[in-house]
PyMOL Python script that loads the backbone (N, CA, C, O; Angstrom):
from pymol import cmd

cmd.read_pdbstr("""\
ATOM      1  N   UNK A   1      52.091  21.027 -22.150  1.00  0.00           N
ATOM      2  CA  UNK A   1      53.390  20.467 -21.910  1.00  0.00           C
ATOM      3  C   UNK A   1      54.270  20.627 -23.143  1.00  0.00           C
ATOM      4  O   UNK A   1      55.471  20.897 -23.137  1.00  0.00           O
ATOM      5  N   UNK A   2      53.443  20.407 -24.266  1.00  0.00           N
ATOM      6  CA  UNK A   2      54.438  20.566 -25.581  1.00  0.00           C
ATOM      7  C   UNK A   2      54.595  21.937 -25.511  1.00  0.00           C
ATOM      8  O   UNK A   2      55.492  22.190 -24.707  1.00  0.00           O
ATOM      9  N   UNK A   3      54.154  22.857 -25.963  1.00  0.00           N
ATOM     10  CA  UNK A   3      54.618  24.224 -25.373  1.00  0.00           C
ATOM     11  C   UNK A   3      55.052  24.538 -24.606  1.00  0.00           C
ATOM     12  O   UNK A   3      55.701  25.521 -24.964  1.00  0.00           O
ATOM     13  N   UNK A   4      55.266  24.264 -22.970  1.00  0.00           N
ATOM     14  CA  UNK A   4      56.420  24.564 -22.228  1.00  0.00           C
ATOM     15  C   UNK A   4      57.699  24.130 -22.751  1.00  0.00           C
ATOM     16  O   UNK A   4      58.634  24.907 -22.560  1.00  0.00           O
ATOM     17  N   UNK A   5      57.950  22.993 -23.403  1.00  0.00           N
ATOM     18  CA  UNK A   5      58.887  21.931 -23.417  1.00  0.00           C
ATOM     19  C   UNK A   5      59.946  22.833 -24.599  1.00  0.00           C
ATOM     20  O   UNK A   5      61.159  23.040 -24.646  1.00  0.00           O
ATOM     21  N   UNK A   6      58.747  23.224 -25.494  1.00  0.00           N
ATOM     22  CA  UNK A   6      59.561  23.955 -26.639  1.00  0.00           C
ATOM     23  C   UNK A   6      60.119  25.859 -25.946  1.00  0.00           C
ATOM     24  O   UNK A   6      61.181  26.466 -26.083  1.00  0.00           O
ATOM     25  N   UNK A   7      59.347  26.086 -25.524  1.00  0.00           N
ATOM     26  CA  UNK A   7      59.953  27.368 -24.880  1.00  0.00           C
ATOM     27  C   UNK A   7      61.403  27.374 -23.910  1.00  0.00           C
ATOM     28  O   UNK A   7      62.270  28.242 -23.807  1.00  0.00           O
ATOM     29  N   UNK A   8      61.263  25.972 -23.229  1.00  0.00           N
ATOM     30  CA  UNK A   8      62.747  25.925 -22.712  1.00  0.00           C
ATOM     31  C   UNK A   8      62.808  24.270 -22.351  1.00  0.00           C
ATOM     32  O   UNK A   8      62.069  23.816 -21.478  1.00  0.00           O
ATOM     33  N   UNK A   9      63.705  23.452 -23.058  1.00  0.00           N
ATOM     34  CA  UNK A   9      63.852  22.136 -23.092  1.00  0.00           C
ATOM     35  C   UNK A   9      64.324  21.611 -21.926  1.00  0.00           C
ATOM     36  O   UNK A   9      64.309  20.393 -21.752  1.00  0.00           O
ATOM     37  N   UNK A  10      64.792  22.460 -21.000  1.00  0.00           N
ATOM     38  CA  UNK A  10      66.098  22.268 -19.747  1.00  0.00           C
ATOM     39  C   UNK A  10      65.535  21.968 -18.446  1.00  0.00           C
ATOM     40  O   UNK A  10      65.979  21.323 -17.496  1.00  0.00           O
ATOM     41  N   UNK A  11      64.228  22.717 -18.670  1.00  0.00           N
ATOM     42  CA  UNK A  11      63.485  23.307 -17.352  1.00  0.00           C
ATOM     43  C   UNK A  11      62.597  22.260 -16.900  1.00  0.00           C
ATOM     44  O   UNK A  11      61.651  22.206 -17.686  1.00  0.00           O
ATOM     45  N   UNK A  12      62.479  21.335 -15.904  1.00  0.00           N
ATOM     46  CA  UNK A  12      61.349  20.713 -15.780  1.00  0.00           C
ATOM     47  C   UNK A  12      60.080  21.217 -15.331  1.00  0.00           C
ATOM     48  O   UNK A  12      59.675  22.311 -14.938  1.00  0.00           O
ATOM     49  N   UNK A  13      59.440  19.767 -15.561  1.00  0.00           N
ATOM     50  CA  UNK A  13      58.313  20.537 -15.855  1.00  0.00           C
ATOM     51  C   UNK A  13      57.044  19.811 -14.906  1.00  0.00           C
ATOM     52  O   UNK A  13      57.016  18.587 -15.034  1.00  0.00           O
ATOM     53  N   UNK A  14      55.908  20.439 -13.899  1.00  0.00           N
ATOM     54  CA  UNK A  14      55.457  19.989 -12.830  1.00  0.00           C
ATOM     55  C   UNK A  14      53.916  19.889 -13.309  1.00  0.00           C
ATOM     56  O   UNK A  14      53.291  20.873 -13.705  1.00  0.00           O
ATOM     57  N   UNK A  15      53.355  18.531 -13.224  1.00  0.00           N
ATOM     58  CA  UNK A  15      51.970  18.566 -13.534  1.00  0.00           C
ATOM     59  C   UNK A  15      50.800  18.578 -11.773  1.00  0.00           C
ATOM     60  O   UNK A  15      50.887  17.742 -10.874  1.00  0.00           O
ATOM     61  N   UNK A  16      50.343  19.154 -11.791  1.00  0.00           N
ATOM     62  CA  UNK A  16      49.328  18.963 -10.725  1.00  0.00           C
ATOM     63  C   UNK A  16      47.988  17.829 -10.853  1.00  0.00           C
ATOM     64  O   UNK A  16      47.204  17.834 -11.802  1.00  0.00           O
ATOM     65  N   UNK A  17      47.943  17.222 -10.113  1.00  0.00           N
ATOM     66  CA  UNK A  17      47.264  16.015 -10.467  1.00  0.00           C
ATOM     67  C   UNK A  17      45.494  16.252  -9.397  1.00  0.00           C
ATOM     68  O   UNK A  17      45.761  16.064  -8.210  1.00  0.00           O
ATOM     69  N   UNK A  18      44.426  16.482  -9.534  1.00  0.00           N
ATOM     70  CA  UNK A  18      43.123  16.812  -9.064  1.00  0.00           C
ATOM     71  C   UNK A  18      42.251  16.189 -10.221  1.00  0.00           C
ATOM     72  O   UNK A  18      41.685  16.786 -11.137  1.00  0.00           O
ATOM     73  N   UNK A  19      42.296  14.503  -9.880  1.00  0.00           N
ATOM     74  CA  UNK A  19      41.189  13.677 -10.504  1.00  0.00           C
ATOM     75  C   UNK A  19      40.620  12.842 -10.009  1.00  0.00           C
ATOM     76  O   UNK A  19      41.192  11.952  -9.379  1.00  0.00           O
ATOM     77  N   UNK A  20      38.916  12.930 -10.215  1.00  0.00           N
ATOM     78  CA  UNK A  20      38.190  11.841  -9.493  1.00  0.00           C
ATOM     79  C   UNK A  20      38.921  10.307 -10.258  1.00  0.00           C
ATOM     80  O   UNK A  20      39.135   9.396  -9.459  1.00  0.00           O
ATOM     81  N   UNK A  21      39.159  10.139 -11.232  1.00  0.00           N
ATOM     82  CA  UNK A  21      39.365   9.469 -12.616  1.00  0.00           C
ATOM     83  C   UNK A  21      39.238  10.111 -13.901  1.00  0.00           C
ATOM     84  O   UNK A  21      39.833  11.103 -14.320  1.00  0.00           O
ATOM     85  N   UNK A  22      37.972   9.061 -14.715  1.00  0.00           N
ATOM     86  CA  UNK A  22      37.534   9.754 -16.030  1.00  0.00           C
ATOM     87  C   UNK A  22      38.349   8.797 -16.896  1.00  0.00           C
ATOM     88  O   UNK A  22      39.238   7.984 -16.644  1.00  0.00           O
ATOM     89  N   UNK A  23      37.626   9.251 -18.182  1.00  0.00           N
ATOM     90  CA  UNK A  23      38.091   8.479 -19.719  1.00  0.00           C
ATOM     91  C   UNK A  23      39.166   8.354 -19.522  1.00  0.00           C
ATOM     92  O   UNK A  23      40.020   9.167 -19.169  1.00  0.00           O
ATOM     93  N   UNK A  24      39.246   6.443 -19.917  1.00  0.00           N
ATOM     94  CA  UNK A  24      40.588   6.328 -20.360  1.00  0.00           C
ATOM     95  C   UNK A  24      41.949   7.013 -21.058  1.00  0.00           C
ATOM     96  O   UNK A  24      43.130   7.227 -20.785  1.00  0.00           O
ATOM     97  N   UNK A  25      40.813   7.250 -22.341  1.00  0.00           N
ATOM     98  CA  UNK A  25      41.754   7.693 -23.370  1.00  0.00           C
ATOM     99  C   UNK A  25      42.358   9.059 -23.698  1.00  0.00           C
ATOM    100  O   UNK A  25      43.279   9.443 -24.420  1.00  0.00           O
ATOM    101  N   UNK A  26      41.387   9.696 -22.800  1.00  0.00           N
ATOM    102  CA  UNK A  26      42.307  11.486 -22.186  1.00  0.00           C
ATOM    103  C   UNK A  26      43.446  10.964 -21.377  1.00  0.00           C
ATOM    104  O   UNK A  26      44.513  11.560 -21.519  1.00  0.00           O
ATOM    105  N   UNK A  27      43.414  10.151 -20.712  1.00  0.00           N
ATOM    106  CA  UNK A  27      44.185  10.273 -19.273  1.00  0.00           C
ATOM    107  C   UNK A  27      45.477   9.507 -20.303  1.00  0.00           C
ATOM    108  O   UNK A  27      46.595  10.015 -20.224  1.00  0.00           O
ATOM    109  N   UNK A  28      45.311   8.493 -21.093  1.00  0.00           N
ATOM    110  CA  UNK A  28      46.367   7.577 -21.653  1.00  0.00           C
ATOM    111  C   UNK A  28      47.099   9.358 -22.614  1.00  0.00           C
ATOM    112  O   UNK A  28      48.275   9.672 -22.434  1.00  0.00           O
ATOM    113  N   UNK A  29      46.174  10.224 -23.509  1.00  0.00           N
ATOM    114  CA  UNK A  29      46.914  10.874 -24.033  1.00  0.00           C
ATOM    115  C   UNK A  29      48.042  12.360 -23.268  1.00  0.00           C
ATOM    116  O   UNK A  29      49.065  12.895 -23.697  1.00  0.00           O
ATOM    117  N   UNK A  30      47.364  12.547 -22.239  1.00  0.00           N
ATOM    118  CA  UNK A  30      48.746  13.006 -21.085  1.00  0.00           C
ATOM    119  C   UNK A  30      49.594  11.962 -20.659  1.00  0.00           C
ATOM    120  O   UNK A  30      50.437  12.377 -19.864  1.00  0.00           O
ATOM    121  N   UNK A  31      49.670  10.826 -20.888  1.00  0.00           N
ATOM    122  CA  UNK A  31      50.801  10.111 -20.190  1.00  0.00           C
ATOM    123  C   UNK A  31      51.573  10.134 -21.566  1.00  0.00           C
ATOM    124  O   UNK A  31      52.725  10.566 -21.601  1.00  0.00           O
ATOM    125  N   UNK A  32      50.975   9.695 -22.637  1.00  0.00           N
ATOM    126  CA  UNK A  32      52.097   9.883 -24.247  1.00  0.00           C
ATOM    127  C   UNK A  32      52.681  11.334 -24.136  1.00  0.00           C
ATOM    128  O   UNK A  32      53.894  11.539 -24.162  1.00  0.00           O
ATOM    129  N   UNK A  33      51.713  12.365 -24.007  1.00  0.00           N
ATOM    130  CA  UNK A  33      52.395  13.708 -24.110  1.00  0.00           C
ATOM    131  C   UNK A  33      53.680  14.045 -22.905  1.00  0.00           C
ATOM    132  O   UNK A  33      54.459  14.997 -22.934  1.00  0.00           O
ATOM    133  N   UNK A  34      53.594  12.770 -21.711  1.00  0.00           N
ATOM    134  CA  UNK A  34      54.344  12.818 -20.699  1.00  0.00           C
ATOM    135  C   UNK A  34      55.541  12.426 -21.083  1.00  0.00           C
ATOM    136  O   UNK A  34      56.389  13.317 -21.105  1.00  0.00           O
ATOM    137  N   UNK A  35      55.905  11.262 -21.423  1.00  0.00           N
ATOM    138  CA  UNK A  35      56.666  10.301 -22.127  1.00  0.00           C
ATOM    139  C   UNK A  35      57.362  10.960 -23.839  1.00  0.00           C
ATOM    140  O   UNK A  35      58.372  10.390 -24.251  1.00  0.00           O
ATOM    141  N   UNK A  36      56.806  12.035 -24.642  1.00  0.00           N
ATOM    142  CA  UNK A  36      57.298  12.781 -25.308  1.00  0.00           C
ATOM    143  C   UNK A  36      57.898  13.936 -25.007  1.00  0.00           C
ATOM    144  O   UNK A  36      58.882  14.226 -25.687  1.00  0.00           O
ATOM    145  N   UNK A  37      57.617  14.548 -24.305  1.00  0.00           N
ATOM    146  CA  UNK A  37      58.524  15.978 -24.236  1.00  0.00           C
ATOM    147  C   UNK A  37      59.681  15.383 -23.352  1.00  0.00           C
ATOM    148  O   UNK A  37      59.739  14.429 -22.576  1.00  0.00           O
ATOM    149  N   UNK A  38      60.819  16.587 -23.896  1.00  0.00           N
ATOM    150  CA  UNK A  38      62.391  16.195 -23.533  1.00  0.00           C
ATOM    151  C   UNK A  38      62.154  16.553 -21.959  1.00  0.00           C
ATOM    152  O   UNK A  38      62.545  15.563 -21.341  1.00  0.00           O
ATOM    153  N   UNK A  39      61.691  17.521 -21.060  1.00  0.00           N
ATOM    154  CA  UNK A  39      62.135  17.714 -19.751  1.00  0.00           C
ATOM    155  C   UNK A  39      61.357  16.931 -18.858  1.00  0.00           C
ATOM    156  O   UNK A  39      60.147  16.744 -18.992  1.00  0.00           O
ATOM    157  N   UNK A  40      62.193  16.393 -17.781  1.00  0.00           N
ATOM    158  CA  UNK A  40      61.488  15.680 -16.929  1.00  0.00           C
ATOM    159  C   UNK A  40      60.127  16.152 -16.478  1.00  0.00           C
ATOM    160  O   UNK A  40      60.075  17.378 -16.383  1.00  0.00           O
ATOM    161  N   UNK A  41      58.905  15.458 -16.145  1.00  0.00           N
ATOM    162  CA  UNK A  41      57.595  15.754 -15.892  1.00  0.00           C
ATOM    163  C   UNK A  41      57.089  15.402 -14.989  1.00  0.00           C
ATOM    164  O   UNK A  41      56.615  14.270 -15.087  1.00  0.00           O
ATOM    165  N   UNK A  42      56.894  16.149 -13.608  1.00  0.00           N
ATOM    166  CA  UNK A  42      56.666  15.813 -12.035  1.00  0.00           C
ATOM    167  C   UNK A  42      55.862  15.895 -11.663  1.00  0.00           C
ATOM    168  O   UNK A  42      55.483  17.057 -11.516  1.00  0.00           O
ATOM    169  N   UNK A  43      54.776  14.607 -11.124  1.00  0.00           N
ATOM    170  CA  UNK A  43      53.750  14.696 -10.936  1.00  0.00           C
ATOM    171  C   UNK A  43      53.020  15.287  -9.427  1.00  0.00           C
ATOM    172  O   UNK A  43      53.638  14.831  -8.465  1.00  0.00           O
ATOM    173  N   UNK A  44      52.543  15.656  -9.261  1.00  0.00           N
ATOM    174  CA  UNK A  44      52.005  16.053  -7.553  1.00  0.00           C
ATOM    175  C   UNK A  44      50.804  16.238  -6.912  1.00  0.00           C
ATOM    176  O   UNK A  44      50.578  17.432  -6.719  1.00  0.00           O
ATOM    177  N   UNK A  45      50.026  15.560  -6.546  1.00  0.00           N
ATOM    178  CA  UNK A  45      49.080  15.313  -6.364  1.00  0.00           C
ATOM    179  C   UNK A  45      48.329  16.464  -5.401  1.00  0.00           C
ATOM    180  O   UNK A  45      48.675  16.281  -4.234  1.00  0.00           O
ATOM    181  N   UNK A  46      47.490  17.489  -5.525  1.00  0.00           N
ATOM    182  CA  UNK A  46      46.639  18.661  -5.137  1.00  0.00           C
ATOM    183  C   UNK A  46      45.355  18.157  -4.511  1.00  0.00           C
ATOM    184  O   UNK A  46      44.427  18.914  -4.226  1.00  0.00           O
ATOM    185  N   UNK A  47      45.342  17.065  -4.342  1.00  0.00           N
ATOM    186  CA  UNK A  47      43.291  16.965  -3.828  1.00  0.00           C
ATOM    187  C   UNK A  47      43.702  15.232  -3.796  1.00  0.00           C
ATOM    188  O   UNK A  47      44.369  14.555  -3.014  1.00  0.00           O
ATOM    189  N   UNK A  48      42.741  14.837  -5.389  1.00  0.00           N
ATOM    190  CA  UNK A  48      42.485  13.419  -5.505  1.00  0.00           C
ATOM    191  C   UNK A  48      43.109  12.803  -6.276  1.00  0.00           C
ATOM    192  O   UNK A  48      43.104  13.409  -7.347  1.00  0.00           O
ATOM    193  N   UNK A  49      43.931  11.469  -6.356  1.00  0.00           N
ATOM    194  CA  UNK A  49      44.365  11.280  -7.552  1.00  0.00           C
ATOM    195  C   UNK A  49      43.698   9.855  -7.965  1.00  0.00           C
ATOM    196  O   UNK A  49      44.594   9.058  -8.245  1.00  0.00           O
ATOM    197  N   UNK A  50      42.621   9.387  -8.068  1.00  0.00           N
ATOM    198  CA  UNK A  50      41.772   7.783  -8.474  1.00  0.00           C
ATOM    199  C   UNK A  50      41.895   7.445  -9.583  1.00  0.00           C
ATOM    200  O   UNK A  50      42.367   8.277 -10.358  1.00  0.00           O
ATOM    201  N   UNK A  51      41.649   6.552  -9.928  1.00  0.00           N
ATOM    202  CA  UNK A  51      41.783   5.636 -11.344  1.00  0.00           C
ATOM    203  C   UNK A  51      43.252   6.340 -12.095  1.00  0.00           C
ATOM    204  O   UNK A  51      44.320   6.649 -11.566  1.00  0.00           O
ATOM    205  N   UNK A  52      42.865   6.423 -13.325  1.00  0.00           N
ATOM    206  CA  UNK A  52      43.732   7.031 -14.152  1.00  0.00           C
ATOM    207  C   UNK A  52      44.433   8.651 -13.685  1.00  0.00           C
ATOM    208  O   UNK A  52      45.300   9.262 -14.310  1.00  0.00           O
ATOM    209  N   UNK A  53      43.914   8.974 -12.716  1.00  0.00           N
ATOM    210  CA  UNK A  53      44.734  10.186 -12.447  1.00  0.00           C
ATOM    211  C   UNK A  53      46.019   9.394 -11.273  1.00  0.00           C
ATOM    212  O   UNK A  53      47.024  10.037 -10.970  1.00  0.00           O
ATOM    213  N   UNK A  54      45.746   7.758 -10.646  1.00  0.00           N
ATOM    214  CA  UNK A  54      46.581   7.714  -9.724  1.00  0.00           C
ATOM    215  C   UNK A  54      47.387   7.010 -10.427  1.00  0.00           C
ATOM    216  O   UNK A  54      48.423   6.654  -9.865  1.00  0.00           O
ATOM    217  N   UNK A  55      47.130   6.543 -12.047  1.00  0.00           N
ATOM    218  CA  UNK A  55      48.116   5.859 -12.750  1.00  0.00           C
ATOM    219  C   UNK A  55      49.177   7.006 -13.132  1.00  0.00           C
ATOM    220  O   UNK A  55      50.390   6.815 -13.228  1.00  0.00           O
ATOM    221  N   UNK A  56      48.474   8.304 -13.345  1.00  0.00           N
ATOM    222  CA  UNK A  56      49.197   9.788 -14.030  1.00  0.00           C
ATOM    223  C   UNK A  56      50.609   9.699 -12.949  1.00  0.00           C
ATOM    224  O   UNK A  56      51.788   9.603 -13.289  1.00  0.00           O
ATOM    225  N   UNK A  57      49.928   9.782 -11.293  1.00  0.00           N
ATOM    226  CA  UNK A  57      50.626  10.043 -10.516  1.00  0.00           C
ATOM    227  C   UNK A  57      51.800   9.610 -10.467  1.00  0.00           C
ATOM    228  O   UNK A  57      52.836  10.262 -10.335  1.00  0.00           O
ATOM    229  N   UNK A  58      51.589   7.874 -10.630  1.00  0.00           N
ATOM    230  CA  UNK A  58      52.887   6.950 -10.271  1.00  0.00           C
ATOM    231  C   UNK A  58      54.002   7.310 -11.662  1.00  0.00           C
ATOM    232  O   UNK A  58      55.229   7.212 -11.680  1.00  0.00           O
ATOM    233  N   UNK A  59      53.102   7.730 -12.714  1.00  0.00           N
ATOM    234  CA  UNK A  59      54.175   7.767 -13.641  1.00  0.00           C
ATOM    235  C   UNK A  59      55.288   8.828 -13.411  1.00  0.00           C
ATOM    236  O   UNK A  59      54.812   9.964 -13.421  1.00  0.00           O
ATOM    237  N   UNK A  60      56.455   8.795 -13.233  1.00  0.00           N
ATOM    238  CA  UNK A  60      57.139  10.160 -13.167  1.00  0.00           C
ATOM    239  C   UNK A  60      58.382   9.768 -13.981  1.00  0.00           C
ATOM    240  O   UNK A  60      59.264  10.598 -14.199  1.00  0.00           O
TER     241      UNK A  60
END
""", "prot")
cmd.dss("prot")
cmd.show_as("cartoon", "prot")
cmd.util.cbc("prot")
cmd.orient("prot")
């Protein structure tokens, strides 16, 4: 995401979301990296989104 973000600041930007869950603290550091880059970050759910991947989801 930080590398898309810097290649073009304007462009949003679409995450695909395919999680059973998993570690907190991965899932908390894509939502900071979400919440830092300048272009909007759209979440969309591909399969499963549980625990911390359905917290990823709601965040947009």
């Amino acid at each position: 995401m930080v590398y898309l973000s810097i290649e073009n600041d304007t462009k949003d930007l679409y995450l695909f979301i395919n999680s059973p869950g998993g570690w907190l603290i991965l899932k908390v550091a894509i939502y900071d990296t979400m919440q830092f880059v300048q272009p909007d970050v759209h979440t969309i759910c591909i399969g499963l989104a549980a625990s911390m991947g359905s917290f990823l989801l709601a965040e947009e």
